[in-house]
Backbone bond lengths (Angstrom), bond angles and torsions (degrees), N, CA, C in turn:
res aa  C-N    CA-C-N  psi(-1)  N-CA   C-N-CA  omega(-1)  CA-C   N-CA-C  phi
1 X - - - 1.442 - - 1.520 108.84 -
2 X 1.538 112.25 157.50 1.316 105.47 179.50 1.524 103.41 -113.39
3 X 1.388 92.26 151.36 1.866 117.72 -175.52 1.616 96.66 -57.09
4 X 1.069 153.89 -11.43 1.564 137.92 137.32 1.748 107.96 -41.46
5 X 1.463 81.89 -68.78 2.124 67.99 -154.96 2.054 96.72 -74.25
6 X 1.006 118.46 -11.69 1.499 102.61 178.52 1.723 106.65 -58.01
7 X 1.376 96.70 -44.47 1.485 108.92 160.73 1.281 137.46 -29.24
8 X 1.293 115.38 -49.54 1.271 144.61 -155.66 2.026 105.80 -100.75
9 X 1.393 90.66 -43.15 1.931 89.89 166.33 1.193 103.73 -61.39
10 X 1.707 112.02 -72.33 1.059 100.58 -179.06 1.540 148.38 -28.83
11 X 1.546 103.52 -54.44 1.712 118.29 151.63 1.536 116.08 -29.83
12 X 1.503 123.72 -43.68 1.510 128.26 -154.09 1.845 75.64 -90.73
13 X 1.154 123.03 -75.67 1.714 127.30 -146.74 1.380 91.80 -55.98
14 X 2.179 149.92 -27.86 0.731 128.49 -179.74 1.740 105.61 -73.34
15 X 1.408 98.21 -44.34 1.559 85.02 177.00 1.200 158.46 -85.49
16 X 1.537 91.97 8.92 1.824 122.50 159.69 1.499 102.26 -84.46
17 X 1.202 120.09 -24.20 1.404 111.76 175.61 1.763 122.50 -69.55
18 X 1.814 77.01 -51.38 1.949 90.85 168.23 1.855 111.26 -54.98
19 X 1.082 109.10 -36.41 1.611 118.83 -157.03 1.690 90.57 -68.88
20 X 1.234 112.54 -33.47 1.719 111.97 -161.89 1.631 90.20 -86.81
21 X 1.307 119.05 -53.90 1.576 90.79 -172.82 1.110 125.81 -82.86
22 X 1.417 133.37 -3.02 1.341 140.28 157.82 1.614 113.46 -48.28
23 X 1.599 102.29 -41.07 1.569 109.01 168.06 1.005 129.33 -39.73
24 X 1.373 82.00 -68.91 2.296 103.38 -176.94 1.509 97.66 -59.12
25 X 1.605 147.53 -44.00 1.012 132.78 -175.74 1.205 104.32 -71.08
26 X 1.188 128.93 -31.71 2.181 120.82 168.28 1.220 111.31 -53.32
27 X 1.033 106.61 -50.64 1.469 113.51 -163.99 1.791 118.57 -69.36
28 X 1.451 104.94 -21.63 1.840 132.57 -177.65 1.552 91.37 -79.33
29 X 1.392 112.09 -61.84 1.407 113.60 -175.87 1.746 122.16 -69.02
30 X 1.042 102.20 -19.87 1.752 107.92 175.33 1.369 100.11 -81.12
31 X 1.237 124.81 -47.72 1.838 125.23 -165.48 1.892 93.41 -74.72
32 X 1.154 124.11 -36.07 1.934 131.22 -179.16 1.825 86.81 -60.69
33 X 1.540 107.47 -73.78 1.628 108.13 177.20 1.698 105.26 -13.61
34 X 1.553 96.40 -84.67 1.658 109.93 -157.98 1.418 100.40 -50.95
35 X 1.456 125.03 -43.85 1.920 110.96 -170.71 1.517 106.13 -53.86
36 X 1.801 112.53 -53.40 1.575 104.77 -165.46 1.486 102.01 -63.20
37 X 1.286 128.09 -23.94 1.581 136.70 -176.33 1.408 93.76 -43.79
38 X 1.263 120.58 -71.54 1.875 144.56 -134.34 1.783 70.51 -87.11
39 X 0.800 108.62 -38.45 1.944 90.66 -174.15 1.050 131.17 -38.82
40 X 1.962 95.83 -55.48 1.490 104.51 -173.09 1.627 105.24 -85.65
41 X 1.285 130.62 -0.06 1.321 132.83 -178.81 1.876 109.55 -40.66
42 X 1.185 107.04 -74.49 1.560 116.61 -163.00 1.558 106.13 -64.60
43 X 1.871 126.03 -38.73 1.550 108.81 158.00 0.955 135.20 -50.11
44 X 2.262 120.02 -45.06 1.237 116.86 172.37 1.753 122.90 -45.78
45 X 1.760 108.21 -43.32 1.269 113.65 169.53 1.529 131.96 -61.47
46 X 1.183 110.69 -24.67 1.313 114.19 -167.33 2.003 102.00 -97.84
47 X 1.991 99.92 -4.22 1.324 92.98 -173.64 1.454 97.56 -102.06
48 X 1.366 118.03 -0.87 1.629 126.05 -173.70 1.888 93.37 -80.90
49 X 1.316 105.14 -67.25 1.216 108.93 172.25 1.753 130.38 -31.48
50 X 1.040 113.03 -55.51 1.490 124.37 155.31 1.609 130.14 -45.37
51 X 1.731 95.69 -37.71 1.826 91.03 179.61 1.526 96.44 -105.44
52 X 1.454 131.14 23.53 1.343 148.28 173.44 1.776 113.00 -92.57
53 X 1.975 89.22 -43.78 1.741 87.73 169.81 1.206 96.37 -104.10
54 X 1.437 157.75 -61.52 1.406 124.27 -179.34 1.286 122.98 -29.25
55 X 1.443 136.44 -55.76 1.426 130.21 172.88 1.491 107.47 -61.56
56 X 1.174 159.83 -13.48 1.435 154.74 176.69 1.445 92.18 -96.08
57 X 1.238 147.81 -48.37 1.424 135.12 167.71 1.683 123.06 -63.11
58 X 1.524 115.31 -14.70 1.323 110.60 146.84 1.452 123.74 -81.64
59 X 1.256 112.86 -42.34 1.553 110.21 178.02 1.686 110.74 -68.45
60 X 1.126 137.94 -19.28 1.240 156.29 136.04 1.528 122.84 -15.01
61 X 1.128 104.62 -52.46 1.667 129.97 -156.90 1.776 78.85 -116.65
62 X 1.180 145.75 -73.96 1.138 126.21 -171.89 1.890 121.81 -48.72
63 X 1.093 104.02 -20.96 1.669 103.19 -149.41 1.902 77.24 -98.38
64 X 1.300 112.78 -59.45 1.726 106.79 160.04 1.612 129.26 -23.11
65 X 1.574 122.18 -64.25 1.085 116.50 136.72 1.663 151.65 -1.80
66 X 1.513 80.45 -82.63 2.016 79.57 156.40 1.221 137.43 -112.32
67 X 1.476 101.37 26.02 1.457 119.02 150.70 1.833 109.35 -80.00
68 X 1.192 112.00 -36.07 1.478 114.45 -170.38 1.586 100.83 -83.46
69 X 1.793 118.18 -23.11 1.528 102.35 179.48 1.714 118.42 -80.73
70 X 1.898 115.79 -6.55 0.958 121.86 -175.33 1.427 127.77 98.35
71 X 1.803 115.44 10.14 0.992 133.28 149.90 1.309 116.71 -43.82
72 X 1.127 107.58 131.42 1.895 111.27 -176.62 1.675 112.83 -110.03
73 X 1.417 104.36 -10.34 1.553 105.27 179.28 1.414 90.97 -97.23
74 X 1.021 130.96 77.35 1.803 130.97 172.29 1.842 101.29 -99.32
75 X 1.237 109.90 5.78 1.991 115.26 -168.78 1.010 96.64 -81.03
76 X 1.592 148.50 -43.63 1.095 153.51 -167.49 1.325 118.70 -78.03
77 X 1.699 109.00 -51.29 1.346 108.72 172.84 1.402 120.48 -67.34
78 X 1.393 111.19 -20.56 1.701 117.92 -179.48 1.395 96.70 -71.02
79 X 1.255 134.38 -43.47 1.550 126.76 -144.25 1.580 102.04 -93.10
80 X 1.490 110.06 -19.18 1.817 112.22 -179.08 1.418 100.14 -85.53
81 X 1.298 122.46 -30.59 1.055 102.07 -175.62 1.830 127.90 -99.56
82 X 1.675 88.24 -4.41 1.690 90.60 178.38 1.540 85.12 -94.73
83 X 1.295 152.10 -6.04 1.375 145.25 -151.56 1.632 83.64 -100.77
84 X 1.420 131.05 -31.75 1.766 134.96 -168.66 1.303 99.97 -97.91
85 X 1.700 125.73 3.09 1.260 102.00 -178.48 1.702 92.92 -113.14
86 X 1.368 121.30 -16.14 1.087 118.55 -162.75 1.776 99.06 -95.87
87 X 1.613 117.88 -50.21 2.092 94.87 141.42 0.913 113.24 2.46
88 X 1.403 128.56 -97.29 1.759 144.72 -137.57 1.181 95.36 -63.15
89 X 1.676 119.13 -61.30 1.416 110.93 -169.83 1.658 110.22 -56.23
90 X 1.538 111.83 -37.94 1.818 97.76 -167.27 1.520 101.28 -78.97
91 X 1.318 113.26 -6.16 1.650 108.13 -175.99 1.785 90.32 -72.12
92 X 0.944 125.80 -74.05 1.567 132.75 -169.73 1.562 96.01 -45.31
93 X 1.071 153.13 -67.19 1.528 153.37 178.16 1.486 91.43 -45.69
94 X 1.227 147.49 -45.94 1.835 150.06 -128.33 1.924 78.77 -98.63
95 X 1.442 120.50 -59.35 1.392 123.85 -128.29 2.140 93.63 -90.11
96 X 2.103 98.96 -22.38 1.759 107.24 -171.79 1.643 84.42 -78.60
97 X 1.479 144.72 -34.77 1.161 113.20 -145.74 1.699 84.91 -98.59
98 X 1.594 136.85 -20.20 1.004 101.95 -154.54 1.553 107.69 -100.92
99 X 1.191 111.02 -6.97 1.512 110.74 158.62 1.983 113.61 -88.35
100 X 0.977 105.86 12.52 1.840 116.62 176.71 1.538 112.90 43.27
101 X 1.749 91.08 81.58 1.674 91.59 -167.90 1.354 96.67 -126.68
C-alpha cells in the first residue's frame, strides 16, 4: 500500500473515533441540559400560579370598587381581568404537561 492511502485510513479511523466520542459527550450534556431543565419546571409553575392569584386579587378588589361606586360597565373590567387570571393558571398547567412533570 502506499503512504497516501495508509494515510488516509488512518485519517477516517481517527475520525470515526473522534465522531463517537464527541457523541457520548452530546449526549452526557443534553441528558445534564434536560435534568437542570425539569428542575426549574415546578417553581416556574408554582411562580405563574402566584402572580395568577395576586393579579385576580387586584382585579378583584378593583372591579369591587366600581361596582360599589355605581359603575354599570363593570363586564369588561371583570372579563380582562378574570381572562389574566385564568392565563396564568393555564400557563402553569400548559408549561407541567409539556415538559411531563
Amino acid at each position: 500500500m502506499s503512504k497516501n492511502i495508509k494515510k488516509t485510513i488512518a485519517s477516517v479511523g481517527l475520525g470515526a473515533l473522534a465522531l463517537a466520542h464527541a457523541k457520548a459527550q452530546g449526549v452526557q450534556g443534553i441528558t445534564a441540559a434536560e435534568s437542570s431543565l425539569i428542575g426549574y419546571v415546578d417553581p416556574v409553575a408554582s411562580l405563574c400560579l402566584v402572580i395568577g392569584a395576586v393579579v385576580g386579587i387586584i382585579g378583584g378588589v378593583r372591579v369591587y370598587i366600581k361596582w360599589n361606586s355605581g359603575d354599570q360597565d363593570i363586564n369588561k373590567e371583570l372579563m380582562g381581568w378574570g381572562g389574566s387570571c385564568l392565563f396564568m393558571v393555564l400557563v402553569s398547567v400548559v408549561i407541567k404537561a409539556f415538559f411531563g412533570v
